[in-house]
C-alpha positions in Angstrom: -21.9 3.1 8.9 -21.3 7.0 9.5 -23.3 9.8 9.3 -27.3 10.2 8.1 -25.9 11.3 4.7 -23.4 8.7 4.0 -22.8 5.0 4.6 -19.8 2.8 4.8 -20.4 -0.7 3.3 -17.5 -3.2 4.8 -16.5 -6.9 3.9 -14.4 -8.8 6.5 -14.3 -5.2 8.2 -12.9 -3.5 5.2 -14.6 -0.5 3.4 -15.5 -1.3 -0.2 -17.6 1.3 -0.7 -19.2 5.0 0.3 -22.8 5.7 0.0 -24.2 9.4 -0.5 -27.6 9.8 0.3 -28.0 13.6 -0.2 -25.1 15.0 -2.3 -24.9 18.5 -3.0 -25.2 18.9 -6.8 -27.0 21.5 -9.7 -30.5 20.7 -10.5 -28.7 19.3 -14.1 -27.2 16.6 -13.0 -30.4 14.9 -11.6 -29.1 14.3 -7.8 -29.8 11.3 -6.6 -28.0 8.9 -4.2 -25.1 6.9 -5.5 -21.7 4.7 -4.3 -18.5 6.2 -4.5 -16.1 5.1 -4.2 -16.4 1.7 -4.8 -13.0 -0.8 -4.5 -12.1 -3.8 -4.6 -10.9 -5.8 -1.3 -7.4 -4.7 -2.0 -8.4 -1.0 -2.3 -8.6 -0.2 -6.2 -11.2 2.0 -6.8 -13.4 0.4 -9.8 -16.3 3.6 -10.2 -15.7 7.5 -11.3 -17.6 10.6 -10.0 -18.9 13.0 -12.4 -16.3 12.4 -14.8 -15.1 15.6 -17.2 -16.5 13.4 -20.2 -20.3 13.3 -18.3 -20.4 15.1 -15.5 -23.8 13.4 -14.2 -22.0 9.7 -14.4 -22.0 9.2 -10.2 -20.7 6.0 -9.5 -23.3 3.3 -9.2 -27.0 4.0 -8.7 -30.0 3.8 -10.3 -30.6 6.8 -12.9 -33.5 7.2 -15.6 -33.6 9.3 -18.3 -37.4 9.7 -19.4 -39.9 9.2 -17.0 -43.1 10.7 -18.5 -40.5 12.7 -20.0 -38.9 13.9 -16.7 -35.3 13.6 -16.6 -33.9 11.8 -13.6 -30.6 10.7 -15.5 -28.9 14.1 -15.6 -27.4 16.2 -18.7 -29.3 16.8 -21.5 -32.6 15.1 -22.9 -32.9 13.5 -26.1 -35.7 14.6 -28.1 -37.0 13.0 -31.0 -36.3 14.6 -34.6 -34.4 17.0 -32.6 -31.3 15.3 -30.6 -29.8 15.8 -27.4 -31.5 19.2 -25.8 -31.1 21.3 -22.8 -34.4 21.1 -21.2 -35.7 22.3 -17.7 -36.8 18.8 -17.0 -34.5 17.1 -13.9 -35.8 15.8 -11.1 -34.0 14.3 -8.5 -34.0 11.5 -6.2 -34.4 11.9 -2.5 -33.4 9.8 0.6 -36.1 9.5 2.7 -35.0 7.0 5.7 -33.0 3.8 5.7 -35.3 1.0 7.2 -32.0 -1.0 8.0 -28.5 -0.2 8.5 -25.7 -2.5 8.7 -22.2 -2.8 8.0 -22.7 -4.8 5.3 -25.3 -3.3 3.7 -28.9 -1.1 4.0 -32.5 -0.8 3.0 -33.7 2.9 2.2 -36.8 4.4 0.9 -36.5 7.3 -1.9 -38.8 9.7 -3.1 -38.5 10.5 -7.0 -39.7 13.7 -7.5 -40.4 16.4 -10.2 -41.6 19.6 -11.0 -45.6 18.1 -10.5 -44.5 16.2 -7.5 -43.6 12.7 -6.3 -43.9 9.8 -9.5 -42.3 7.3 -8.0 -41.3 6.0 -4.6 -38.3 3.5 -4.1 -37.1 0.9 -1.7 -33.2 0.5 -2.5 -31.9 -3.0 -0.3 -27.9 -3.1 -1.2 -25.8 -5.7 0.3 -21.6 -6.2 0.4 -20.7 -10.1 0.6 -17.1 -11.1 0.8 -16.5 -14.7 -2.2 -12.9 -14.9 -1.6 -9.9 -13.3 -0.6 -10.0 -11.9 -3.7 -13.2 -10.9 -4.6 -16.6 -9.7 -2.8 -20.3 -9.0 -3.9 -22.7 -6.0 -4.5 -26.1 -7.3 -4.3 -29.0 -4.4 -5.5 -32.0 -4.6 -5.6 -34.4 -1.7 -6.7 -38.1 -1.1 -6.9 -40.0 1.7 -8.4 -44.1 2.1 -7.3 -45.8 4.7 -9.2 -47.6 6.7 -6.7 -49.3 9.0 -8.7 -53.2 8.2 -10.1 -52.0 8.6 -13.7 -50.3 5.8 -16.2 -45.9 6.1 -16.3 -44.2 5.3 -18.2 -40.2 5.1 -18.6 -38.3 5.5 -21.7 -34.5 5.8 -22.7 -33.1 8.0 -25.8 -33.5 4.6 -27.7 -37.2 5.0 -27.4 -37.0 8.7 -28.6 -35.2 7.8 -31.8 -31.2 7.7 -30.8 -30.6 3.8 -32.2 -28.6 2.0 -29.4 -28.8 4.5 -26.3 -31.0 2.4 -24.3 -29.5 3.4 -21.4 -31.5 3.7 -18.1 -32.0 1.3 -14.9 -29.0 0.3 -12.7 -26.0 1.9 -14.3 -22.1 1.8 -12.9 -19.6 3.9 -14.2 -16.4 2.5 -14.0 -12.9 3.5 -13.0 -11.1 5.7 -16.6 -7.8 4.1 -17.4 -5.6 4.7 -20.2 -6.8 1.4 -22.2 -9.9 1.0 -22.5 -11.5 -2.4 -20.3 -11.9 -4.9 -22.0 -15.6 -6.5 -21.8 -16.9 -10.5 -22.7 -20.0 -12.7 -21.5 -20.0 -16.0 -21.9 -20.6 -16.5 -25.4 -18.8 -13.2 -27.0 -16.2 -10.6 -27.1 -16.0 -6.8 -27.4 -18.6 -4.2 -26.7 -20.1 -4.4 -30.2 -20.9 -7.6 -29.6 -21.8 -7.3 -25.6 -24.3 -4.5 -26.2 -27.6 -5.0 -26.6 -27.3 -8.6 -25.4 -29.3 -10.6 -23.1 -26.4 -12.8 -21.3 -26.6 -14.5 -18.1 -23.5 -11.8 -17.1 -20.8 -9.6 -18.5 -17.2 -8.8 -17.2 -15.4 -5.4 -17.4 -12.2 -6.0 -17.2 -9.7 -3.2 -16.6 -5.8 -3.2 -15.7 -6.1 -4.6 -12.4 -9.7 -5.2 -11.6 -12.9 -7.0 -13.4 -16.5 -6.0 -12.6 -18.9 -9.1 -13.5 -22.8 -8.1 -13.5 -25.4 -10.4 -13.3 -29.0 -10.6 -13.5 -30.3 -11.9 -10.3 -34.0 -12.4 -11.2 -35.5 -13.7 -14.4 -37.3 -10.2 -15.7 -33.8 -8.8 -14.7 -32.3 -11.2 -17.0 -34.6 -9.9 -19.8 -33.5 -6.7 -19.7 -30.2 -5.9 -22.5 -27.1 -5.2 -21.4 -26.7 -1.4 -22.1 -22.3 -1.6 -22.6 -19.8 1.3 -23.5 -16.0 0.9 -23.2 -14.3 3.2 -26.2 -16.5 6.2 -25.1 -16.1 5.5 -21.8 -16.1 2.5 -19.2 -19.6 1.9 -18.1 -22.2 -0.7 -17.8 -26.4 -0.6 -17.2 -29.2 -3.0 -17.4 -31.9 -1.8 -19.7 -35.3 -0.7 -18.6 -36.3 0.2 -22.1 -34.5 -1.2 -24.7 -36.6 -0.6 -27.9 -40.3 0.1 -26.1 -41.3 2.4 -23.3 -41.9 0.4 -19.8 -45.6 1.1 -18.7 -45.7 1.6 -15.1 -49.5 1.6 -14.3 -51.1 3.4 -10.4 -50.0 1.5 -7.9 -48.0 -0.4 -10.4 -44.1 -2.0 -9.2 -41.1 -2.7 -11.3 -38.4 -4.6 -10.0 -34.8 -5.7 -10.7 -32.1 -7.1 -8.9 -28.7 -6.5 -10.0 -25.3 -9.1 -8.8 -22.0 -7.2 -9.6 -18.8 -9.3 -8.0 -16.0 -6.8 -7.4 -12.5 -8.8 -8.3 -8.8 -8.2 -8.1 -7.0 -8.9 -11.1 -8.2 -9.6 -15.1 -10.5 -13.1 -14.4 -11.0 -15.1 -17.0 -13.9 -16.6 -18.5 -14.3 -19.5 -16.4 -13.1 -17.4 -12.9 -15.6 -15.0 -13.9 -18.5 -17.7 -14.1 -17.7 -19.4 -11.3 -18.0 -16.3 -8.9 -21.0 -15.2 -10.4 -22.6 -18.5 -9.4 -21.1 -18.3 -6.4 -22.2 -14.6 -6.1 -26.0 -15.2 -7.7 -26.7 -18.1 -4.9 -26.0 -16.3 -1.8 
């Protein structure tokens, strides 16, 4: 570990991955902490930074773009009957103390606040875990409390009318190469067919790396994969896929997302087996 602002997280003493817990960015891109960069155990770095194709894609963290129609994804909003607008909605996300602090890993309590005040309050635990030689484990878990004394809810551009934008929840933004990843779960191929679904885990697989992201937790596992690789390379577990989330006072939601961090394309059955491997720690 380093500073108060940033953490190191090491497997078998190597760094895999930089934590920012109070970047300097606009009000537009919804700051919020986030890891980058993130790399595999022989270096490769598998996330991007506020790419030039969406500037408010940081790494891998936790973004939201509708709660009670505050803005805590970044860029613009997506209004219904209208499209994607320019509004004066972002709030941000803000570190408040880590509770633990190791080298392989923290807990940290976040504030998400808006123009009215603080909604929600998080407790972040993240976790590095080495598999193999080859290969090593991000284990994150998130939880969101409403602290206010009024119903939330969260929503995604699906559930303001843009079919198959259901982004929202843990997203990771992965490394831009000139081919685009390729991307399979255990029963299917291709992003078409990888979006939207409800598999035990999906691999990214780029030119010298695969990402494999599982859900740890059974109401993780019922959330949709939320998958883009032609756009961009980039994959999210879905908080709303096709209904708001109600989030009543005092109310928690909770997910748990395994992502196992490989060198080289894995196959199907390499991929599966470190997932297990990975979920079971």
């Amino acid at each position: 570990m380093t500073s108060n602002d940033t953490a190191v997280l090491r497997v078998a003493g190597r760094p895999v991955g930089r934590y920012n817990t109070r970047p300097e960015l606009p009000a537009r891109l919804s700051p919020r902490p986030y890891l980058h960069p993130v790399t595999t155990l022989a270096g490769t770095a598998v996330t991007e930074l506020s790419p030039a194709d969406h500037a408010h894609h940081l790494g891998v963290g936790v973004a939201v773009p509708d709660v009670e129609g505050f803005n805590f994804w970044g860029g613009r909003t997506y209004v219904r009957d209208q499209g994607p607008t320019e509004l004066d909605n972002h709030g941000s996300q803000r570190h408040v103390t880590f509770q633990l602090r190791d080298p392989d890993g923290f807990v940290e309590e976040l504030r998400w606040m808006a123009a009215g005040g603080e909604l929600l309050r998080e407790r972040r635990t993240v976790a590095a875990t080495e598999l193999t030689d080859q290969a090593w484990a991000l284990d994150f878990t998130f939880s969101l409390t409403n602290v206010t004394r009024n119903p939330l809810s969260i929503g995604s551009p699906a559930t303001n009318g843009r079919p198959g934008a259901a982004y929202g929840g843990f997203f990771w933004r992965a490394r831009k190469e000139a081919a685009a990843p390729g991307v399979f779960t255990p029963g299917t191929d291709g992003e078409s067919e990888a979006h939207g679904s409800h598999a035990d885990w999906l691999a990214l697989a780029g030119s010298t790396w695969t990402l494999v992201f599982a859900g740890a937790t059974e109401q993780t596992r019922r959330d949709p994969w939320f998958v883009r690789t032609e756009e961009y390379p980039g994959v999210g577990s879905s908080l709303a896929y096709d209904e708001r989330l109600p989030l009543p006072p005092g109310e928690t939601v909770v997910r748990r997302v395994v992502t196992v961090v490989a060198d080289g394309r894995l196959d199907r059955d390499a991929a599966a087996a470190l997932v297990r491997k990975a979920v079971s720690l």
